[in-house]
Structures are given as C-alpha cells and as structure tokens.
C-alpha positions, 0 to 999 in steps of 0.5 A: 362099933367101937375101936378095940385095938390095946383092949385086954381080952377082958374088955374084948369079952365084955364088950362081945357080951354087951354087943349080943345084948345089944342086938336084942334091943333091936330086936325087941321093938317098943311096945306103943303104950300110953304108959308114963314109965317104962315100957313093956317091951322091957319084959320081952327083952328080959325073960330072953336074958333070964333064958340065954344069960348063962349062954351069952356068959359061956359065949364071951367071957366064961367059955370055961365053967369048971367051977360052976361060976356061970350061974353065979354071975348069971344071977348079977348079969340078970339084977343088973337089968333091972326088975321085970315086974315092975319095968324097973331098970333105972340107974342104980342096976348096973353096978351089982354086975360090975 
C-alpha cells in the first residue's frame, strides 16, 4: 500500500486504477510452461482488461462519460499491455497510455 496523503484526486484515481489491475495479477496465476519468453497467463489476464477496461476506467478515473471519451482511453489503457498474441508486453507499452 503506498501513502497517498497530498496526492491530487488524479493520482488517488490513477493509483485505484492500477490497484484493481493489480489484483487481477494475483488472480491469474503463471501458467508452468516450458517457454523461454512470456507467459500464457498474460492472455488470460489481458482479454479480462479487453472485457472490463471501459469498466475499470468509469470506476477510478472517468465516473462521468458525456463525451464518449471512455472507449478512447480504453483503447491506450488496452496498448498499453502490451500485444496479446504475441505475449508481448515489454518496456515500451506503457507510454501510449500515458
């Protein structure tokens, strides 16, 4: 748990955001593979983001969607995962969400 107190609301949300993504981790355990690179888990624990990401987005930092932005963002926060096919989610990613 990290100290939140002087954070504006944006980074509460953010941080909210994350948190829920964290706990999915947990909940999609490592898949024991013999592969070198990335583990199947990753697909599992990304086509939950693809079905709750507009969701998770409403919940922590968009509870108001007037101007259709949620699918938007959705669309960075899903990129920012990296690629499912390929179990791709190397450093790089991250930034088209930010």
């Amino acid at each position: 748990e990290c100290e939140l107190d002087g954070c504006s609301d944006a980074v509460r949300k953010t941080v909210a955001m994350l948190s829920t993504l964290g706990r999915w981790i947990d909940e999609v355990p490592p898949v024991q593979q013999p592969a070198r690179f990335g583990n199947k888990a990753f697909r599992t624990w990304r086509q939950r983001l693809v079905a709750n990401g507009e969701q998770v987005l409403r919940e922590t930092l968009l509870p108001t969607d007037e101007d259709g932005r949620v699918a938007e963002i959705a669309a960075y926060l899903l990129d920012s995962f990296g690629n499912e096919t390929r179990i791709d989610y190397g450093s790089g990613h991250e930034a088209s969400f930010l």
